[in-house]
C-alpha angles and dihedrals in degrees: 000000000000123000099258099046091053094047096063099055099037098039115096119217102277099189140348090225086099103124094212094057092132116098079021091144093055093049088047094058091033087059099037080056104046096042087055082051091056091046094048084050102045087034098099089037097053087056098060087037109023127229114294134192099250134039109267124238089244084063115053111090098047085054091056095057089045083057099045090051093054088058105039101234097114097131132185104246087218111065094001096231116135123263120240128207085244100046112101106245138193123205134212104238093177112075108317103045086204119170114231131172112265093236094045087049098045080054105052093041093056097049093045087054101044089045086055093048097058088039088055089049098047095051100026141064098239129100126260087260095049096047077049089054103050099026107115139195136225134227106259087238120024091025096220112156139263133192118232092250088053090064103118120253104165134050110241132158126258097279103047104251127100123035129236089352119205125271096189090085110097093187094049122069127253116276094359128113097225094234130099119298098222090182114150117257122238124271078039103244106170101267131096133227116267101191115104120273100296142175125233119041124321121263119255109266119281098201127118119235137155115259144159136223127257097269091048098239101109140046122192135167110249136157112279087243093063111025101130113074131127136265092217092225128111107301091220099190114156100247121216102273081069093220107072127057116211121269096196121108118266102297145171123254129013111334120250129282105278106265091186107134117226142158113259151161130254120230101267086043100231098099120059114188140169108249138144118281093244096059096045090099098052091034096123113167120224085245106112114225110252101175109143114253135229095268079060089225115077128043134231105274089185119107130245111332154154132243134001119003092227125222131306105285081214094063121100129017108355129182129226101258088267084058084232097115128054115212113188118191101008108138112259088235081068118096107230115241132245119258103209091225127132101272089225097177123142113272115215096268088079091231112064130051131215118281096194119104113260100294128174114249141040119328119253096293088228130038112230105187109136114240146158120264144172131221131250099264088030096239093121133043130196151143115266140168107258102251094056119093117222117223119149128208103268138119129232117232104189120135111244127248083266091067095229113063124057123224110258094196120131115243092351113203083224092263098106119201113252114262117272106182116102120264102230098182115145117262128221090258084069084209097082141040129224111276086183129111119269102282138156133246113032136323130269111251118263111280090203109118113200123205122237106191132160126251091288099038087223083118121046148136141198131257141181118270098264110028109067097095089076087052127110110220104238121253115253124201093190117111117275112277098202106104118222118247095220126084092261100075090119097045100036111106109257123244146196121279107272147162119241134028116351102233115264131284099245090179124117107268101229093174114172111249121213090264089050098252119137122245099240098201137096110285108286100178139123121300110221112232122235115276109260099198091078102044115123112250120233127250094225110060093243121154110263113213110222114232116227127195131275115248125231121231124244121257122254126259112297107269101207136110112232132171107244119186132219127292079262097057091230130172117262097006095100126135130210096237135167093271083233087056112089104173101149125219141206116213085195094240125146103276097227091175114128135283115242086253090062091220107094140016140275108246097190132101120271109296139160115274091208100051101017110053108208109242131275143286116230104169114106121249114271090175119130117234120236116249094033119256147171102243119075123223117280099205129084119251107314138162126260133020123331118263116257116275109265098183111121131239125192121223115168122232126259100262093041092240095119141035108218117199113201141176120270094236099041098052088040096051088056128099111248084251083055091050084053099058106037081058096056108098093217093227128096122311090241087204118139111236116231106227102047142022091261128114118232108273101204119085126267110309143175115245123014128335115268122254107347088180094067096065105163098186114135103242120187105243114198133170123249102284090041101240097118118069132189148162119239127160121253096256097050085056089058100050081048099057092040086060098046078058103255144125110252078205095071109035104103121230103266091047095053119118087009114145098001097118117064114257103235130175103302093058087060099046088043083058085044093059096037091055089044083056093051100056094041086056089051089057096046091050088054098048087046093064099050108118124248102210098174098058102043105096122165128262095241103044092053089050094044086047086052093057091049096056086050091059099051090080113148115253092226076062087052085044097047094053093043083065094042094057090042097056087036086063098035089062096044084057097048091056092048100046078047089055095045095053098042081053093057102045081047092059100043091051091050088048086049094050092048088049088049091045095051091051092053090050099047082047095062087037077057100048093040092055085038084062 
């Protein structure tokens, strides 16, 4: 039986301070009877498993619907209504288990179907009866999906069994028909549940059988629910390259690919190479065949392989390149003759063929036949090459599948994108809004569940999101969980799990005081407030006010008589005092504590060390320093050990590259290998190797540089007139000049890898055409100096026959720009003497307005002095 379960019906009233005690009799009856309930469920169960101390994993879902039911708070995520003993119901027996109304859930079930259905034959090829037909639905909360015949039709219990059962029934569960379930367990392994007809998945099988672990070593008796593990040893299994076991721990499924690293051939057996076990039967080197084939003229142009070469793919009946024109007998070293014929073979596009005569080689890789094509939405039509794709700058404007939002897309092909953006829209919960994609009819439910616990939050249930206002927190019987604040959370009495104020401490305080004395008054600490988590929320939106707690008050001056001693602390000087009272005193003896150095004494008169410091030390420091060292200590006399020795030392690195300064106490304090190390510079050895014209490639090291002999550089090889060129490494160079009979040592850098490759054919013809160029540039030289005599005309007398050609210009020309100068200037002299004119009759009008404007105004002045 699980925790809670047990707990109701063992556990004794602890308090009446429980604030829900009304109704306390009908509670009471309600819990005793669903508690029997829970036993007669998990009864068969507990035999196989035997009762444990907290509630399994198996279990705890149905426990939460036991709980829910208790309370009366099991809703119908749907339309978040409450679900009654007596309402038809239908479970999801997929992942959720969760509990709807019959009709909700006939509902749902038939919109989402008929929504997937017109979405299937707008977007489909398929008729309007067969998208019905294949439309499905999904559960409200865990969306798994249901075919259109699975849409329920009939109320039936959990199980499956009964139909309508009964909910007059109070020891039978609701909407349970009170038998066995028998439904098979999952991984099918042959048994049936034995728990009572119960909502929510089946436990895991209780039942005891033999079985072994995944490797096979070891068999063990476990519960059928649980009967592969793993023996956490070697698994051992021979893997598929039959040679190897795996290595790996005791697992699930096939073992892993072999990784063990080997040397092996590769399939044509001229390469060996180090590769992982599992890769040796694929492991095909870059080198081509070559081997001669059968027709004893032609090699094998295939890669890397195993087995026979096969025969001469140009033996036997052969076509012109077009395929047009058979040729039977010809010897596979003849070239096969082109028919004439129009190639006629598909291009790329898909639509037009080749118009070329049967040639050798690919097809042109784009058609370029011109012809008239639409774009993508329809809108636009034009003559294009083939290979190019049509689309036009418009924008579509249909509306989505969702019905709000338009397609954006430019020159849509009419087959708009669903919509993307998220919905948004409200949900029934009124808390939340829609996360889903655009879509059309209505929302899912909110697939938030909120909590509803007691005080203690030892007994709660689940609810829909929006409907837990209208909740009752369940009653718990378990112990209050709030802690007092004061020192007597172990001794107070315990009581029931409430809301409000715990009931007061009414033990005596006996806090220590600083001096180590006990408060001898009534407990005077802090009172803890009410939780406000679990506080019911109000159906009105009105400012709750959070309760804090309520602060203790101090305890008084310690009471007691105590013997204190001088501000020196000195021996027989002490006075009987109110241990509060800490009024300090001086017997006027010498002080003799020591000094901070920890070395002398202090000479004054008793003082106090906190406010009084003893007097200083002014003797140098004769300590040692640990570990030993050359340089003395710097300080005056001071306790303690001496600081570390900061004076720095040089020491060069290995290669000779850097110079380190370190402390003297850090590099002493180091192991010789330490030493080694902190001296090593971290970069490039920067040593030349001996054998070759490399640099070391470890890092800075002491001694010589390691295997000199294993250079792995990559050096060019080429033969002796330089036309071949490979790459070697640097190790291979050097066996090769060992062999040719020579030092490594003493071949210089420009002549290193030289001639070591074998001049061939290429390299003669390659002199050939550089010799043919030669000559051609010699020619061309000498073509190039050959005098042109005719052309070669001196610098002055080009010059003197320019200036000659300059003078024999016509005298009508002479005549034509003389007029032009003379009208030029004519006219220049027209709109001066104009100007001229239209200035002076300007001047004369303004002389005869200023005139004008001096006698009216002597004439006011007149009549002014006349008044």
């Amino acid at each position: 039986m699980p925790d809670q379960l047990r707990s109701v019906m063992a556990d004794p009233p602890l308090s009446d301070s429980d604030a829900d005690s009304d109704n306390g009799q009908h509670g009471c009856e309600h819990t005793r009877r669903h508690a029997d309930l829970s036993d007669s469920i998990f009864r068969s169960y507990f035999e196989f498993t035997g009762r444990s101390l907290t509630t399994p994993a198996d279990l705890s879902k149905i426990q939460s619907f036991l709980t829910s039911s208790s309370s009366g708070a099991l809703s119908c995520l749907i339309c978040l209504e409450r679900i009654r003993p007596s309402d038809p119901t239908w479970s999801c027996n997929s992942l959720c288990f969760a509990v709807f109304h019959l009709f909700c859930i006939q509902s749902w079930a038939r919109q989402s179907s008929d929504l997937a259905a017109l979405r299937a034959s707008t977007r489909l090829p398929i008729t309007a009866n067969r998208a019905a037909e294949v439309s499905v639905w999904n559960c409200p909360k865990c969306r798994s999906e249901y075919t259109q015949s699975q849409i329920p039709k009939t109320y039936f219990c959990f199980c499956g069994k009964l139909e309508n059962p009964p909910s007059d029934d109070p020891w039978v569960l609701p909407h349970s028909c009170g038998e066995v379930c028998d439904r098979s367990l999952k991984h099918e392994c042959g048994h049936r549940c034995l728990l009572l007809c119960h909502p929510g998945p089946c436990p895991s099988c209780p039942k005891l059988v033999k079985s072994r672990c995944f490797c096979g070593s070891v068999e063990d008796v476990r519960r059928c629910g649980f009967k592969n593990f793993s023996c956490n040893k070697v698994c051992s299994k021979l893997l598929d390259c039959r040679d190897h076991t795996c290595s790996e721990i005791c697992h699930d499924g096939p073992c892993p690919p072999c990784k063990v690293r080997d040397v092996y051939w590769c399939q044509c057996g001229k390469k060996e190479e180090e590769r992982e076990c599992c890769d040796r039967v694929n492991f095909r080197c870059e080198n081509q065949c070559e081997e001669m084939l059968d027709c004893r003229r032609h090699v094998c142009s295939k890669g890397c392989h195993s087995g026979e070469c096969g025969p001469c793919p140009l033996q036997g009946k052969r076509t012109c390149p077009c395929g047009k024109r058979i040729h039977e007998g010809m010897s596979c070293d003849v070239a096969v003759p082109l028919c004439g014929s129009t190639c006629d073979k598909v291009l790329t596009c898909g639509y037009h063929r080749c118009p070329e005569r049967c040639h050798r080689g690919p097809c042109i890789e784009t058609c370029r036949i011109v012809v008239i094509k639409l774009c993508r939405c329809g809108s636009l039509k034009k003559e294009v090459p083939c290979y190019q794709d049509m689309a036009c700058e418009r924008k579509c404007q249909k509306l989505r599948d969702c019905g709000r939002h338009a397609c954006r897309r430019r020159c849509c092909d009419g087959d708009c994108p669903p919509c993307t953006e998220v919905c948004g829209r409200k949900l029934r919960c009124n808390n939340h809004k829609c996360q889903s994609p655009c879509h059309r009819g209505p929302c899912a439910p909110c697939p938030v569940m909120v909590t509803i616990s007691c005080a203690c939050g030892e007994t709660h249930f689940e609810v829909p999101c929006g409907t837990e206002k209208d909740q009752k927190p369940p009653r718990c019987p378990k112990r209050c969980t709030i802690m007092p604040l004061c020192r007597h959370a172990t001794k107070v009495k315990p009581h029931k799990c409430h809301y409000g104020a715990c009931p007061p401490c009414r033990l005596l305080c006996e806090e220590e005081y600083p001096c180590g004395h006990m408060c001898k008054l009534r407990c005077h600490g802090p009172k803890p407030p009410p939780n406000p988590e679990f506080t019911l929320k109000p159906k009105k939106k009105k400012h709750v006010r959070q309760s804090e707690c309520t602060p203790g008050s101090p305890c008084p001056p310690c009471p007691e008589l105590v013997w204190r001693s001088c501000v020196g602390q000195h021996i027989g000087a002490d006075r009987m005092m109110v241990c509060s009272n800490k009024m300090q005193f001086s017997c006027e003896n010498l002080c003799g504590n020591f000094l901070p150095c920890g070395n002398h004494y202090c000479t004054n008169s008793c003082h106090a060390l906190k406010t009084q410091p003893c007097e200083e030390c002014n003797l140098s420091c004769e300590k040692e320093r640990t570990p030993l060292c050359s340089h003395p200590c710097s300080l005056p006399c001071h306790p303690g050990d001496c600081p570390p020795c900061k004076a720095l030392v040089k020491r060069s690195c290995h290669c000779g590259s850097m110079v380190h300064v370190f402390e003297c106490m850090y590099y002493n304090s180091l192991s010789e290998k330490g030493q080694m190390t902190a001296r090593s510079c971290g970069g490039p050895c920067h040593r030349k190797l001996p054998n070759c014209t490399h640099l070391c490639p470890e890092t800075c090291h002491p001694g010589q540089c390691p295997s000199p002999e294993k250079c792995s550089k990559k050096v060019n090889v080429r033969c002796r007139c330089q036309t071949l060129k490979k790459e070697w490494q640097c190790y291979e160079v050097q066996a090769a000049h060992r062999h040719a009979g020579s030092d490594p040592k003493d071949i210089i850098k420009s002549q290193y890898g030289l001639g070591l490759l074998p001049c061939n054919s290429d390299c003669k013809i390659k002199l050939q055409a550089i010799d043919s160029e030669l000559q051609q540039r010699k020619s061309k030289a000498v073509e190039v100096k050959v005098p042109d005599t005719e052309k070669h005309v001196p610098k002055r007398k080009r010059r003197r026959e320019r200036v000659q050609e300059t003078k024999q210009i016509s005298r009508l020309q002479k005549v034509a720009s003389t007029i032009k100068w003379l009208l030029l200037f004519a006219i220049i002299l027209v709109a001066l003497i104009a100007s001229l004119y239209c200035g002076y009759k300007g001047i004369l009008w303004l002389n005869d307005w200023m005139n004008e404007i001096e006698d009216q105004r002597l004439r006011r002045r007149h009549h002014h002095h006349r008044i």
